[in-house]
N, C-alpha and C positions, 0 to 999 in steps of 0.2 A: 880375421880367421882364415882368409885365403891366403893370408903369403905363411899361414904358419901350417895350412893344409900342405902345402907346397914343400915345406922344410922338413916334413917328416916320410923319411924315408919307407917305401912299401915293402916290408920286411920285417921278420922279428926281432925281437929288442928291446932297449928302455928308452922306456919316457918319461924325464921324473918334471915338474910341472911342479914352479911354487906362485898359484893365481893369485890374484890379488885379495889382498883381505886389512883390517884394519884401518888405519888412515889412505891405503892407498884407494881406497872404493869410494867414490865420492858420493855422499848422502845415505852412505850404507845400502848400496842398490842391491838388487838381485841379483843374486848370480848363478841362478840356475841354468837359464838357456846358454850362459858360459862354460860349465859343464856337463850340458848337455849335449852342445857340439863338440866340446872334447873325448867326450866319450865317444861321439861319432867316428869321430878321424883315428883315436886309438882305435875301436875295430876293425875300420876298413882298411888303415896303414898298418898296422902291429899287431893284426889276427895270431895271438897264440903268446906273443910278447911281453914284456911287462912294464907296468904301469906304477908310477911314485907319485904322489900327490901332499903338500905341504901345507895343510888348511889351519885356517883359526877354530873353524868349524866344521863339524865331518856332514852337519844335516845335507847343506847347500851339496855335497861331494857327491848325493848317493843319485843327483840326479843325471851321471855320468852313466846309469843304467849296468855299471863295470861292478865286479864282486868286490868287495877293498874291505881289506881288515886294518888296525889300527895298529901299529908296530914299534910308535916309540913318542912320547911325548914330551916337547924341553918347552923354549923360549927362543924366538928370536925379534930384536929388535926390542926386549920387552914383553912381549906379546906373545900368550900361551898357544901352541901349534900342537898339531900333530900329523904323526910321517902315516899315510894310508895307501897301501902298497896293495897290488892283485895284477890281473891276466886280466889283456886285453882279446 
């Protein structure tokens, strides 16, 4: 998480983010303290910015503590997503 703290620039803007989900999660882990520090780093880099998030699941999204509403729902790889977009 430090070299991605590092790659986001301190300024307004987007950050569109497609974490991991499906087969790429090994053992089906948790992923909340994974968006939990992403929500970290969008506020303190991207205060006022905005935020794109590409989930299988929006429960694991909401612990980014970020307001995100749900904006559009397809498939990729297969596997049902959905785009959850807000301000960081």
């Amino acid at each position: 998480m430090r070299a991605f703290t590092a790659a986001v620039p301190k300024e307004k803007g987007l950050l569109v983010v497609n974490p991991p989900y499906g087969k790429r999660v090994q053992g089906g882990g948790d992923r909340r303290d994974l968006f939990a520090r992403l929500g970290t780093v969008a506020r303190e880099r991207l205060a006022g910015g905005h935020v794109g998030l590409l989930v299988d699941d929006a429960g694991p999204a909401r612990s980014t503590g970020l307001r995100l509403a749900e904006r559009l729902r397809t498939s990729n790889g297969g596997i049902p997503v959905r785009l959850l977009v807000g301000r960081a």
